[in-house]
PDB file of N, CA, C and O in Angstrom, chain B, residues numbered from 101:
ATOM      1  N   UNK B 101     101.188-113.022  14.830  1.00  0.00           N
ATOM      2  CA  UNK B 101     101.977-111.907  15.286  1.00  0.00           C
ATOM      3  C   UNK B 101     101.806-110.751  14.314  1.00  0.00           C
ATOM      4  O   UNK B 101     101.981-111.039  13.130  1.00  0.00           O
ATOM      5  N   UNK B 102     101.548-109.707  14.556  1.00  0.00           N
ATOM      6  CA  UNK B 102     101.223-108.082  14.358  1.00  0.00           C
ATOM      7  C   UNK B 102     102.620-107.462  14.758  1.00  0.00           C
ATOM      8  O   UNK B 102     103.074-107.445  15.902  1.00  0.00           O
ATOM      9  N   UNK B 103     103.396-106.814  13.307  1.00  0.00           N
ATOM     10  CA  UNK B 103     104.510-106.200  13.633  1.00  0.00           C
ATOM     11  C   UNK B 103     104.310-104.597  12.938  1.00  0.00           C
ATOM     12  O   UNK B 103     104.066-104.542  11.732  1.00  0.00           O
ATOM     13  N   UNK B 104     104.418-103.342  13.716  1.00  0.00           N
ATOM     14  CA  UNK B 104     104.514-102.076  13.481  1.00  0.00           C
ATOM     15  C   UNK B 104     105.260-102.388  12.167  1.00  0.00           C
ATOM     16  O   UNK B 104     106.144-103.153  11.782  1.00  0.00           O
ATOM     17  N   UNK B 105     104.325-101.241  11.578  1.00  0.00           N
ATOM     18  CA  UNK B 105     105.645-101.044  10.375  1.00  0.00           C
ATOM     19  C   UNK B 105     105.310 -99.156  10.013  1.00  0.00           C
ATOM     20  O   UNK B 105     104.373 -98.547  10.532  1.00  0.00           O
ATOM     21  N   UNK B 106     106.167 -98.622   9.181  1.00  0.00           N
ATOM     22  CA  UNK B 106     105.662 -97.138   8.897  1.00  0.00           C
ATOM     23  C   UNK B 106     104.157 -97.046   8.488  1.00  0.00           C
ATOM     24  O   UNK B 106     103.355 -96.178   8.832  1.00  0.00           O
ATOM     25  N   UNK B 107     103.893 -98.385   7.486  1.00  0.00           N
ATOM     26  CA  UNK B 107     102.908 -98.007   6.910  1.00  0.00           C
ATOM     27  C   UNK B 107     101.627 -98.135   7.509  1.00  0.00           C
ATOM     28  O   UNK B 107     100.619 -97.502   7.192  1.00  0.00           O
ATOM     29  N   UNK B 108     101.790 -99.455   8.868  1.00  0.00           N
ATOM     30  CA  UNK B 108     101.127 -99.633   9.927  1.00  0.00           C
ATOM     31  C   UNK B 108     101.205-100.806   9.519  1.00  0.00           C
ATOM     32  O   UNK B 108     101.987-101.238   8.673  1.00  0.00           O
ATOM     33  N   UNK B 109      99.955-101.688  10.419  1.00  0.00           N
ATOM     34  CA  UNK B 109     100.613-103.580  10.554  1.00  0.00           C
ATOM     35  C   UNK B 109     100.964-103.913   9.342  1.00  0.00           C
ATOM     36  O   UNK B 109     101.074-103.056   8.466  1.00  0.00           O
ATOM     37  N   UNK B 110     101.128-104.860   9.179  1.00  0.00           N
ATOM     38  CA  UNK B 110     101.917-106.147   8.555  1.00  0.00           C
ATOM     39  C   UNK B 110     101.574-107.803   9.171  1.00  0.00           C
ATOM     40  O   UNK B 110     102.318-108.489   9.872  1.00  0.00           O
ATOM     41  N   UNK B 111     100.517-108.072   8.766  1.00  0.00           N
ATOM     42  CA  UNK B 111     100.418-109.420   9.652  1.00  0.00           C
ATOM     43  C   UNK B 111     101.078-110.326   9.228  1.00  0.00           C
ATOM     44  O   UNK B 111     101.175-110.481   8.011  1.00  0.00           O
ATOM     45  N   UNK B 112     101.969-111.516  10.480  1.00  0.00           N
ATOM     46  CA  UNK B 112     103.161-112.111   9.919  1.00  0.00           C
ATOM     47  C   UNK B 112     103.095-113.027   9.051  1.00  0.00           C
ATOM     48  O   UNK B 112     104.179-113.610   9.014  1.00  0.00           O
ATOM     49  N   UNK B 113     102.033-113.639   8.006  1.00  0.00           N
ATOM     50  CA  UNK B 113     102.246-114.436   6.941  1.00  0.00           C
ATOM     51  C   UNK B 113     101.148-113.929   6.014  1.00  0.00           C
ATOM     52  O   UNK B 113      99.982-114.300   6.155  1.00  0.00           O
ATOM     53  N   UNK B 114     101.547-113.044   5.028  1.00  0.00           N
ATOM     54  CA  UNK B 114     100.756-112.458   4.291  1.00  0.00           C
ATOM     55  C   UNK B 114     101.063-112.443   3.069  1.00  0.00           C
ATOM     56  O   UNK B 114     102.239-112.082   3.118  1.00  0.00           O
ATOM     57  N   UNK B 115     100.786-112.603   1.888  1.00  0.00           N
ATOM     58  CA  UNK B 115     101.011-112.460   0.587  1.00  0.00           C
ATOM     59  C   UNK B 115     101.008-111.033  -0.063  1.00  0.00           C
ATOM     60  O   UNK B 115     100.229-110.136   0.261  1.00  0.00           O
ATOM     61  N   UNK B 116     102.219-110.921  -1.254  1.00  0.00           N
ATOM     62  CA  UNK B 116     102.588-109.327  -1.633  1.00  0.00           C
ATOM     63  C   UNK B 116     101.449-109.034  -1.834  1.00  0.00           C
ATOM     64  O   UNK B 116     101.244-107.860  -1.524  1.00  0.00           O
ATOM     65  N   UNK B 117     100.188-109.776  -2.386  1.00  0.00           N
ATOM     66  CA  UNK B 117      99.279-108.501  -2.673  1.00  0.00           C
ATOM     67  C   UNK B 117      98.771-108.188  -1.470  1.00  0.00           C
ATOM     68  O   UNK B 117      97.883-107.360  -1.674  1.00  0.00           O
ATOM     69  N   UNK B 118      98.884-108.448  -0.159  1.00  0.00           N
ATOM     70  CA  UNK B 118      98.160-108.043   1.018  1.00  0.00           C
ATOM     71  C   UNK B 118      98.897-106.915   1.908  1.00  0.00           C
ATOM     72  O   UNK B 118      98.520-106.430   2.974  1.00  0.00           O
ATOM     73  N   UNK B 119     100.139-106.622   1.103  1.00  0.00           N
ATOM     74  CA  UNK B 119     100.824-105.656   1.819  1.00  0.00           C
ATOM     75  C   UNK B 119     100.590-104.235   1.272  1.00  0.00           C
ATOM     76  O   UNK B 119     100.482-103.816   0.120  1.00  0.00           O
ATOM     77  N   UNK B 120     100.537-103.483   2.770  1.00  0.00           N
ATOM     78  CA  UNK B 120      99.714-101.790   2.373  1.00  0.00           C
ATOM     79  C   UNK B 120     100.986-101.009   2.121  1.00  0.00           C
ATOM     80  O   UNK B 120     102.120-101.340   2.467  1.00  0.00           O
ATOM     81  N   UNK B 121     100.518 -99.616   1.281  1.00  0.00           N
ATOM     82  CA  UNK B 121     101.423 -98.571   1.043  1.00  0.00           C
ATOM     83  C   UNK B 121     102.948 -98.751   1.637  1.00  0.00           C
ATOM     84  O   UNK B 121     102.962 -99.026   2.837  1.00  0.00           O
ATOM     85  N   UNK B 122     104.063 -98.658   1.086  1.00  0.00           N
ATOM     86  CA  UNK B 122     105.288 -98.496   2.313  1.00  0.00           C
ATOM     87  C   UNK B 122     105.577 -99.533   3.040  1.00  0.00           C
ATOM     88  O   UNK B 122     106.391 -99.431   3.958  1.00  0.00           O
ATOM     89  N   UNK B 123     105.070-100.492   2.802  1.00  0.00           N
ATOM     90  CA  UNK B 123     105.343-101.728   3.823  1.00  0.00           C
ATOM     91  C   UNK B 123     106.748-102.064   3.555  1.00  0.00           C
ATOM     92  O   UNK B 123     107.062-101.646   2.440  1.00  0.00           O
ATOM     93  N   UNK B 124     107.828-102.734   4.229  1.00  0.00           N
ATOM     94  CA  UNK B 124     108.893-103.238   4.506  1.00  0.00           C
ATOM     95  C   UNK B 124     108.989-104.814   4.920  1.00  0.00           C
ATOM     96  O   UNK B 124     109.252-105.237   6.046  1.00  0.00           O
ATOM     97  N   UNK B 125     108.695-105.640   3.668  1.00  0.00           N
ATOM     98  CA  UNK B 125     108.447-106.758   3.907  1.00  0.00           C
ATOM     99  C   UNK B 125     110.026-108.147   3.446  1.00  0.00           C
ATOM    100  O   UNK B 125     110.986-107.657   2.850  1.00  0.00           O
ATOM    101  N   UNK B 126     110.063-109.208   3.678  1.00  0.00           N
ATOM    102  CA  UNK B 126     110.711-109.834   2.928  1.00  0.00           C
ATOM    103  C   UNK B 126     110.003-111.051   2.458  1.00  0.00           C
ATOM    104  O   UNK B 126     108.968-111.527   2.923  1.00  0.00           O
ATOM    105  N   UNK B 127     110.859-111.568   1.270  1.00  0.00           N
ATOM    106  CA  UNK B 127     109.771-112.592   0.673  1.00  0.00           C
ATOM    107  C   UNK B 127     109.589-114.248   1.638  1.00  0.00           C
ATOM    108  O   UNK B 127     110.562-114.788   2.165  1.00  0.00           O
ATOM    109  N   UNK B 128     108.926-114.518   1.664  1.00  0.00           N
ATOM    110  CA  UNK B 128     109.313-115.785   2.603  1.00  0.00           C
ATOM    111  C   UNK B 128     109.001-117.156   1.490  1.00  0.00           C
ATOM    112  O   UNK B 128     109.703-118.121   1.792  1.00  0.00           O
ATOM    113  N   UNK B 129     108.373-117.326   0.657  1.00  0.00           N
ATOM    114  CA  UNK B 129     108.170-118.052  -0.301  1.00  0.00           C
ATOM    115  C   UNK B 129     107.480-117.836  -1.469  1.00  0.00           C
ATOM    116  O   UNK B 129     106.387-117.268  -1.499  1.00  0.00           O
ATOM    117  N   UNK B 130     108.168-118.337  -2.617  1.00  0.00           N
ATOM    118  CA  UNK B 130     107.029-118.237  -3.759  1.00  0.00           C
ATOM    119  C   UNK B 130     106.644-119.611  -3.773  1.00  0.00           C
ATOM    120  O   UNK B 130     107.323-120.550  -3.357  1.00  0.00           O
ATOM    121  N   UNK B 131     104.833-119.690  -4.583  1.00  0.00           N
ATOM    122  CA  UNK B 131     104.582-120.539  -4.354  1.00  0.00           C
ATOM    123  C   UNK B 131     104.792-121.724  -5.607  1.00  0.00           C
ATOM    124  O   UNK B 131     104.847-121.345  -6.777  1.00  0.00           O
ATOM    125  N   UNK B 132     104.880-122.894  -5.322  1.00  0.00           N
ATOM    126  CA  UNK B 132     105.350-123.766  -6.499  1.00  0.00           C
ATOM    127  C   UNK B 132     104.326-124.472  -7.777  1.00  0.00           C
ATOM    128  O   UNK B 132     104.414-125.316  -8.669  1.00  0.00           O
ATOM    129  N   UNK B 133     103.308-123.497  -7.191  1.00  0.00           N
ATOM    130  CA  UNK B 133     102.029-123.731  -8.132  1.00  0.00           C
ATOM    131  C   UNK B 133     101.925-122.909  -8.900  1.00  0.00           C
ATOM    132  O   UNK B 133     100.893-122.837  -9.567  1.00  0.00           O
ATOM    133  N   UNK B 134     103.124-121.871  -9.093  1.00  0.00           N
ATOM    134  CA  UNK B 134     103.352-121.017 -10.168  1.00  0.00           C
ATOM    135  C   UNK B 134     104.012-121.562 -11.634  1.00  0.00           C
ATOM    136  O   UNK B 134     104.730-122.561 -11.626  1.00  0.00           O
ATOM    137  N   UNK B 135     103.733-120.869 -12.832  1.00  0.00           N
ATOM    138  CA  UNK B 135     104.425-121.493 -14.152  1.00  0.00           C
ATOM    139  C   UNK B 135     105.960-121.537 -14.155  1.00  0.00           C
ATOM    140  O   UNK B 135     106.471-120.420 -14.233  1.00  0.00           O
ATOM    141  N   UNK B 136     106.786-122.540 -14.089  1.00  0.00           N
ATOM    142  CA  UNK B 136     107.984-122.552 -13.618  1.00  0.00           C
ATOM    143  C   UNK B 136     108.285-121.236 -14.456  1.00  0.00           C
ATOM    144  O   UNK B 136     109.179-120.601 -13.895  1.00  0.00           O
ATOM    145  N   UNK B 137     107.805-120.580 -15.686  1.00  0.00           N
ATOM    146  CA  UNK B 137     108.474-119.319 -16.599  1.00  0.00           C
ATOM    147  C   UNK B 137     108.219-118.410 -15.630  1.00  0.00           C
ATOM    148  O   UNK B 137     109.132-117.594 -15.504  1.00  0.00           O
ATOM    149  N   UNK B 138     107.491-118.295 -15.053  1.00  0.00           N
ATOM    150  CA  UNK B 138     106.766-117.222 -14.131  1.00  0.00           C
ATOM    151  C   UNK B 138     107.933-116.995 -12.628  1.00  0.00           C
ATOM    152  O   UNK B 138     108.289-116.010 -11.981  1.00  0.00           O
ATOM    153  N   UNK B 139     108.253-118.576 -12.554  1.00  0.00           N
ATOM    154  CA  UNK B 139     108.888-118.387 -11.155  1.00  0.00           C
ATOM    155  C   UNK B 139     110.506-118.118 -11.215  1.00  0.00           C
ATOM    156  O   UNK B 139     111.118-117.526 -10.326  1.00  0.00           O
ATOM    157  N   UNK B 140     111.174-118.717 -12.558  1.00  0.00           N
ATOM    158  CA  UNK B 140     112.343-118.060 -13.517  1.00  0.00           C
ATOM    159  C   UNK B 140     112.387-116.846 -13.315  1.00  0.00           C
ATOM    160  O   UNK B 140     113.367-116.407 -12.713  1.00  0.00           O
ATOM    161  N   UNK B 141     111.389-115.984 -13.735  1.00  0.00           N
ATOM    162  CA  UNK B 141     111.414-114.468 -13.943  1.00  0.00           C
ATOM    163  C   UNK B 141     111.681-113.937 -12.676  1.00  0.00           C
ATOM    164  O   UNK B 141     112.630-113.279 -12.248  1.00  0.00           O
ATOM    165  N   UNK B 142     110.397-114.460 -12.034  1.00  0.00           N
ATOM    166  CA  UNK B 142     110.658-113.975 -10.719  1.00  0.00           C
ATOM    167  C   UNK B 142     112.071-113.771 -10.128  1.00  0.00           C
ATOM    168  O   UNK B 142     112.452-112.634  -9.848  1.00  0.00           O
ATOM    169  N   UNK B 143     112.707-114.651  -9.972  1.00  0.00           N
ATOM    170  CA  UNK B 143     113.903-115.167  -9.420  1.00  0.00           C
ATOM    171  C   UNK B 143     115.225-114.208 -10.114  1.00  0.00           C
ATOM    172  O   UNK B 143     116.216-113.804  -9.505  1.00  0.00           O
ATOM    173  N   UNK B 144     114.915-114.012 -11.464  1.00  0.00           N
ATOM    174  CA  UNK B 144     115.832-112.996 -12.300  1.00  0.00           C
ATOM    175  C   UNK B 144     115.655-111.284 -11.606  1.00  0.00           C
ATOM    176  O   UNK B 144     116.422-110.345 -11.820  1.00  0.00           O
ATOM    177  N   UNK B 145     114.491-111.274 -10.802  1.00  0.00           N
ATOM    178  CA  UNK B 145     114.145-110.182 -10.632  1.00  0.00           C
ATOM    179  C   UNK B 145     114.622-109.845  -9.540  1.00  0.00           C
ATOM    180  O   UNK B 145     114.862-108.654  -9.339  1.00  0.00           O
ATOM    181  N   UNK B 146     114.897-110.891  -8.484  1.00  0.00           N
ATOM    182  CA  UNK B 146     115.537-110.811  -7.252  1.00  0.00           C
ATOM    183  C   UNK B 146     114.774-111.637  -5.999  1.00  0.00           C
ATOM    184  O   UNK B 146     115.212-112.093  -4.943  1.00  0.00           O
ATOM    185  N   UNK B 147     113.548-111.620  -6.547  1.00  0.00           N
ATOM    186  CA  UNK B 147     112.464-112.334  -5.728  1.00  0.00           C
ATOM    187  C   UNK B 147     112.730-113.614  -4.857  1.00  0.00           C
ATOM    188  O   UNK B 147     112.034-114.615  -5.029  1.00  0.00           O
ATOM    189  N   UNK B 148     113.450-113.593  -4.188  1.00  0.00           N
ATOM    190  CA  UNK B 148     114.050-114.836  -3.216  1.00  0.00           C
ATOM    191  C   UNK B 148     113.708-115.144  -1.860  1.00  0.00           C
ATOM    192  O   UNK B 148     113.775-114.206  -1.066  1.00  0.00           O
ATOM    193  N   UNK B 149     113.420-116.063  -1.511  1.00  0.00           N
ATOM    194  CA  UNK B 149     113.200-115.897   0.344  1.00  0.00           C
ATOM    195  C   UNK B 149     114.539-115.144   0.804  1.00  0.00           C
ATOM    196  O   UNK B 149     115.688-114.959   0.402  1.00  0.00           O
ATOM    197  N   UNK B 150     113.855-114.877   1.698  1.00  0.00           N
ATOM    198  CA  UNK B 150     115.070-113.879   2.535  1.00  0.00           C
ATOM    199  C   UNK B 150     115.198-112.101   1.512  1.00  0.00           C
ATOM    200  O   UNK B 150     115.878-111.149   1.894  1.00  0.00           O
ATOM    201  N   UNK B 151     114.439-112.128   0.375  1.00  0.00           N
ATOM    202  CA  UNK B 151     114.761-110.912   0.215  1.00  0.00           C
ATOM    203  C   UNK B 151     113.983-109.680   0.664  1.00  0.00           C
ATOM    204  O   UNK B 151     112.759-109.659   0.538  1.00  0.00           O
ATOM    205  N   UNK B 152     114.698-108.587   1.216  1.00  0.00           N
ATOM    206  CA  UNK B 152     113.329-107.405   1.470  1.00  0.00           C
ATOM    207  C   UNK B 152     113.288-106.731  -0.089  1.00  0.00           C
ATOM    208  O   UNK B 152     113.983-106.738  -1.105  1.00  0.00           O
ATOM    209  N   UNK B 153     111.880-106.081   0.450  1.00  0.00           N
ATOM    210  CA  UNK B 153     111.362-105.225  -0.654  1.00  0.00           C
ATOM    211  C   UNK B 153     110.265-104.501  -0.110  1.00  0.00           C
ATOM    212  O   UNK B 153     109.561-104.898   0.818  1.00  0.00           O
ATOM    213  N   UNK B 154     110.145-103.427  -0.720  1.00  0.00           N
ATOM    214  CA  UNK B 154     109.114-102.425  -0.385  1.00  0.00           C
ATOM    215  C   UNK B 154     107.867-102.509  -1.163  1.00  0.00           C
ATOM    216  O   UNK B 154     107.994-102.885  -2.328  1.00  0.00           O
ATOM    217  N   UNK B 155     106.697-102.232  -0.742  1.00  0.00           N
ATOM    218  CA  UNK B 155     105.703-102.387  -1.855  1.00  0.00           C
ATOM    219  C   UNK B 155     105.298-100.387  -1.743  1.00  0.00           C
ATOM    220  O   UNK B 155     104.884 -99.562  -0.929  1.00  0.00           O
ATOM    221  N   UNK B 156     105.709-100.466  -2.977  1.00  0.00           N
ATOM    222  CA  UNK B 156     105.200 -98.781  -3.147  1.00  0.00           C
ATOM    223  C   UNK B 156     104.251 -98.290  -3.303  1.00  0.00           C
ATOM    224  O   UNK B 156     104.060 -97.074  -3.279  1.00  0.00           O
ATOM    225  N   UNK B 157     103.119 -99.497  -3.576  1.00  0.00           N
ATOM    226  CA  UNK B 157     101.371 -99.321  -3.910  1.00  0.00           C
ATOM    227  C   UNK B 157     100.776-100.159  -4.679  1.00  0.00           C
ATOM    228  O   UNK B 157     100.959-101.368  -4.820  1.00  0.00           O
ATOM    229  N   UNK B 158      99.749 -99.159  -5.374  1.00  0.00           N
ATOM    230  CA  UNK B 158      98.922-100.187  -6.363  1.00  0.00           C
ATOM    231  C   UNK B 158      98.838 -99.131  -7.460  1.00  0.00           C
ATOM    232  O   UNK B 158      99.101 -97.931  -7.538  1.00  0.00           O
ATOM    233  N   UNK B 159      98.222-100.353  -8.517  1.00  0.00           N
ATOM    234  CA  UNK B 159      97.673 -99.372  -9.750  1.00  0.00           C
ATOM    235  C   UNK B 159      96.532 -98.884  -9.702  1.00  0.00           C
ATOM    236  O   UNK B 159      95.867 -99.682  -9.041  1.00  0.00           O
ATOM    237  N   UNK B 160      95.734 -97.815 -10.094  1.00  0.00           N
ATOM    238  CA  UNK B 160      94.447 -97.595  -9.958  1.00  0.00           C
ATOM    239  C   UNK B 160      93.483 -98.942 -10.206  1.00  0.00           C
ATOM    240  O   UNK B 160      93.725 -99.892 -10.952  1.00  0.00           O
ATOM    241  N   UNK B 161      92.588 -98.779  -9.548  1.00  0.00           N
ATOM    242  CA  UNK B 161      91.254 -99.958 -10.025  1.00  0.00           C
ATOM    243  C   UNK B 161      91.834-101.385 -10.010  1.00  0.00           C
ATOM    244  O   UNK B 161      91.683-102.168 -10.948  1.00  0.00           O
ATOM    245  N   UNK B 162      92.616-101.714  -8.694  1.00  0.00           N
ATOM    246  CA  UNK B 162      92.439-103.281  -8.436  1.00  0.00           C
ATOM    247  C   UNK B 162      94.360-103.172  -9.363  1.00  0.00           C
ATOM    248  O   UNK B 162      95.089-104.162  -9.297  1.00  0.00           O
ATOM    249  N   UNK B 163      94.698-102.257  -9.888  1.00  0.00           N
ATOM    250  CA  UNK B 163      96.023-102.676 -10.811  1.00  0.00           C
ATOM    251  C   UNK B 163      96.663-103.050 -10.232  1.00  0.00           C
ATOM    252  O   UNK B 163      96.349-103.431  -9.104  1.00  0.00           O
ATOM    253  N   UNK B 164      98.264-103.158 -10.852  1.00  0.00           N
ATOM    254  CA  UNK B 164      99.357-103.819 -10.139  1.00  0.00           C
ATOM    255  C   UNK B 164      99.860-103.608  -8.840  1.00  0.00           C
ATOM    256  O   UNK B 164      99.678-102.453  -8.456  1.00  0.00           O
ATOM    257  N   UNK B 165     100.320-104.201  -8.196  1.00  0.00           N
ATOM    258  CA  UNK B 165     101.057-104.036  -7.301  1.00  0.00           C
ATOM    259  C   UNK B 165     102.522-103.388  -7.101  1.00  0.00           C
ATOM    260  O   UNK B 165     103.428-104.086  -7.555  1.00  0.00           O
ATOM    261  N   UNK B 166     102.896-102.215  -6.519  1.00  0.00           N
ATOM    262  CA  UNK B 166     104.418-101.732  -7.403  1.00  0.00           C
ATOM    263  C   UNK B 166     105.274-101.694  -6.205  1.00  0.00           C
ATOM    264  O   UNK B 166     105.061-100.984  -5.223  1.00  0.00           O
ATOM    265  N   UNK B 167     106.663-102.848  -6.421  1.00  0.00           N
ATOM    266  CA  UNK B 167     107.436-103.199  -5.947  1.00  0.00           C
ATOM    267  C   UNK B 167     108.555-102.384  -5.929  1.00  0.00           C
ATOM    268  O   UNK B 167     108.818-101.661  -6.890  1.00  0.00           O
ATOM    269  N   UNK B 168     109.622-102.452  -4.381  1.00  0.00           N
ATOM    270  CA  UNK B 168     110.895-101.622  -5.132  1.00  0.00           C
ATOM    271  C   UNK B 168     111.903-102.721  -4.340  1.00  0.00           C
ATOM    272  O   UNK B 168     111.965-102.754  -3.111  1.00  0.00           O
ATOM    273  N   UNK B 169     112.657-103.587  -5.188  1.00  0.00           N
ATOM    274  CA  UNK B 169     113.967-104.502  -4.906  1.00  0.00           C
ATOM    275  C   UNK B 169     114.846-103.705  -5.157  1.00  0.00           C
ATOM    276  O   UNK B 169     114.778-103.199  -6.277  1.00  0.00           O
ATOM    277  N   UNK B 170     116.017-103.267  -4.241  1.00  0.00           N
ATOM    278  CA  UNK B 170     117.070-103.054  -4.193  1.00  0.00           C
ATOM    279  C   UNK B 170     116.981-101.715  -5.153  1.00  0.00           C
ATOM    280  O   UNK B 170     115.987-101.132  -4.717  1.00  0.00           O
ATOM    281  N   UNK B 171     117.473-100.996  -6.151  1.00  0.00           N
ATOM    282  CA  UNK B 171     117.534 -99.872  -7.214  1.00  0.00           C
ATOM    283  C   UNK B 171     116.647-100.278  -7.898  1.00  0.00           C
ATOM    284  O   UNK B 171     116.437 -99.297  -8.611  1.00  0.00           O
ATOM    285  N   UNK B 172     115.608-101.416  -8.361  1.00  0.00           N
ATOM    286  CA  UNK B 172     114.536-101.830  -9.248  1.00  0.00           C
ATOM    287  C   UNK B 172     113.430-101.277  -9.083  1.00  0.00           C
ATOM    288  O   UNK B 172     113.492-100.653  -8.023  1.00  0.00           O
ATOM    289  N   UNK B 173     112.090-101.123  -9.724  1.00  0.00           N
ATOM    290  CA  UNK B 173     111.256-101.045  -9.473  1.00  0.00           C
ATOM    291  C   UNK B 173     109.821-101.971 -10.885  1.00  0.00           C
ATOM    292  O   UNK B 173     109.811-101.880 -12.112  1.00  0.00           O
ATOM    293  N   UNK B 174     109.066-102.575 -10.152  1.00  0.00           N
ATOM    294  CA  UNK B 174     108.592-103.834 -10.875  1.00  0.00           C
ATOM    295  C   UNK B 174     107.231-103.723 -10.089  1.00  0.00           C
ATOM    296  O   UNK B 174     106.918-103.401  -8.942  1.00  0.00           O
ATOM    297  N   UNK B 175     106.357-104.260 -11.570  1.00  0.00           N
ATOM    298  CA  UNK B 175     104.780-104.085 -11.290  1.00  0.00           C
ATOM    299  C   UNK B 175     104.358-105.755 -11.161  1.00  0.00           C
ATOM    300  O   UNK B 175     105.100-106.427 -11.876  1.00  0.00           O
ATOM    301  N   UNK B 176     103.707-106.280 -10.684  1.00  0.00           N
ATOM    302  CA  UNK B 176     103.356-107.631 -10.602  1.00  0.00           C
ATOM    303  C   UNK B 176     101.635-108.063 -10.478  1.00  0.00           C
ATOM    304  O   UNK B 176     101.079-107.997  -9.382  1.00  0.00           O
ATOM    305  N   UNK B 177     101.082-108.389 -11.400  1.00  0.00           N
ATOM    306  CA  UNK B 177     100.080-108.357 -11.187  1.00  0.00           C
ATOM    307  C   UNK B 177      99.514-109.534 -10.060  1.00  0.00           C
ATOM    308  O   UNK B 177     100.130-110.349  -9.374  1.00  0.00           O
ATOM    309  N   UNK B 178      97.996-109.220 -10.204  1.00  0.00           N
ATOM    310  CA  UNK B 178      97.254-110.165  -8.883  1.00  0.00           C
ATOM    311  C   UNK B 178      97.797-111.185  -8.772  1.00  0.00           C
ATOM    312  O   UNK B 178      98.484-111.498  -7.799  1.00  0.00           O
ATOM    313  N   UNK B 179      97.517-112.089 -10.051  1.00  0.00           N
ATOM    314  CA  UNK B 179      97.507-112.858 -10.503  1.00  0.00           C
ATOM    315  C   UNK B 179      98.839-114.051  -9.730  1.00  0.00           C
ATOM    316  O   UNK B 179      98.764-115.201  -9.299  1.00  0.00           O
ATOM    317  N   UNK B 180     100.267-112.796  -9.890  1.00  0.00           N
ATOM    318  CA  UNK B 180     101.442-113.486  -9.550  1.00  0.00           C
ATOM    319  C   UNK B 180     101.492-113.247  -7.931  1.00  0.00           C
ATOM    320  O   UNK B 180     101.807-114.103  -7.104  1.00  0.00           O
ATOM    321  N   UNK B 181     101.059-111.711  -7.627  1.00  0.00           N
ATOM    322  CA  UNK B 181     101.616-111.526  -5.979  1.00  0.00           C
ATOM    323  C   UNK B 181     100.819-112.225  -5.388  1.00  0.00           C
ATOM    324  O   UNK B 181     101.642-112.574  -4.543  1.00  0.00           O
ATOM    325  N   UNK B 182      99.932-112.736  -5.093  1.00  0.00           N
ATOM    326  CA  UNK B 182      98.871-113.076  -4.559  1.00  0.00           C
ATOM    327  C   UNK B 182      99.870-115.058  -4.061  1.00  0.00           C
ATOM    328  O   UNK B 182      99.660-115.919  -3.206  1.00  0.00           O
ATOM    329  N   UNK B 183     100.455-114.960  -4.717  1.00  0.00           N
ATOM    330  CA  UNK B 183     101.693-116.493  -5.177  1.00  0.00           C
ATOM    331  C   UNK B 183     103.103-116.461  -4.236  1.00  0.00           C
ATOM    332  O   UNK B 183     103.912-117.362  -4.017  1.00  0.00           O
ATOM    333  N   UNK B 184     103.056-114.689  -3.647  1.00  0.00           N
ATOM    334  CA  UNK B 184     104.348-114.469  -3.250  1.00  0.00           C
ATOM    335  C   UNK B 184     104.142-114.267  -1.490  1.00  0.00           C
ATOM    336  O   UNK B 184     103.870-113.168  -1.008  1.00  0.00           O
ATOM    337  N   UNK B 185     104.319-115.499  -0.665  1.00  0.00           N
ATOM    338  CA  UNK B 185     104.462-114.995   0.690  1.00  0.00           C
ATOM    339  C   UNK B 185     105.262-114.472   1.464  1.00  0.00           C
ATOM    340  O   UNK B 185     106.332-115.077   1.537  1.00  0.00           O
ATOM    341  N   UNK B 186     105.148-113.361   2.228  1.00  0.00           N
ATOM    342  CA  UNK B 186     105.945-112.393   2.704  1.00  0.00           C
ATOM    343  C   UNK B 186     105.777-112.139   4.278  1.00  0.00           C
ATOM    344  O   UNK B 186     104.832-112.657   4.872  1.00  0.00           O
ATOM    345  N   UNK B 187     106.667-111.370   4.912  1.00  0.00           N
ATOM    346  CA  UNK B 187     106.504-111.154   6.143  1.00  0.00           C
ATOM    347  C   UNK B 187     107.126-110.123   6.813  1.00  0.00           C
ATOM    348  O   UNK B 187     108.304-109.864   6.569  1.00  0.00           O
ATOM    349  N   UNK B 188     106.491-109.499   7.625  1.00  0.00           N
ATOM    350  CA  UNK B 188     106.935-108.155   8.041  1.00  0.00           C
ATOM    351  C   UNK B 188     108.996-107.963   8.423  1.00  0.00           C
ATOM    352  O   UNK B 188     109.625-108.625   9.248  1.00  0.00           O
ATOM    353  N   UNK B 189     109.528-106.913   7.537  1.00  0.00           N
ATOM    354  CA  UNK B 189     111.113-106.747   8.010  1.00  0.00           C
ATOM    355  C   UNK B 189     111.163-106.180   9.387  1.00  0.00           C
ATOM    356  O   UNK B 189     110.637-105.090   9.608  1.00  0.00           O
ATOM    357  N   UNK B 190     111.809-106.907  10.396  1.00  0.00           N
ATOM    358  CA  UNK B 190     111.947-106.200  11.310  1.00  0.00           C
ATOM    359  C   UNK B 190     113.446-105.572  11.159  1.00  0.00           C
ATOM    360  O   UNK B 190     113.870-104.777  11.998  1.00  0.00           O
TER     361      UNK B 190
END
């Protein structure tokens, strides 16, 4: 399933790093093959199933990915988003 979004699709099981400019996504799982320190943080950060978040872009040349939770704003590299599955907010 293909859901409109501002930024345009959103295909419905996609990982944060696969989400474009402006997207309006929520998290649907992190994955458990992450360093439990890694998935701690995460979780301190707000990173939860069921949470939305916006992805505001990237860094130049492949860089981070830049997130906005709630008043936050948080860079996550490949490494971790690529770990974080998400899915279009309707």
């Amino acid at each position: 399933m293909t859901v409109l979004n501002p930024a345009g699709p959103v295909s419905a099981r996609h990982t944060l790093w696969d989400a474009p400019k402006k997207a309006c996504v929520s998290v649907v799982e992190l994955a458990a093959s992450l360093n439990p320190l890694v998935l701690n943080r995460l979780r301190e950060m707000g990173l939860e199933p069921g949470q939305p978040l916006i992805c505001l872009g990237r860094g130049p040349f492949n860089g981070p990915v830049v997130v906005q939770i709630q008043d936050c704003v948080y860079t996550l590299e490949q490494q971790v988003a690529q770990h974080i599955l998400i899915e279009p907010q309707l």
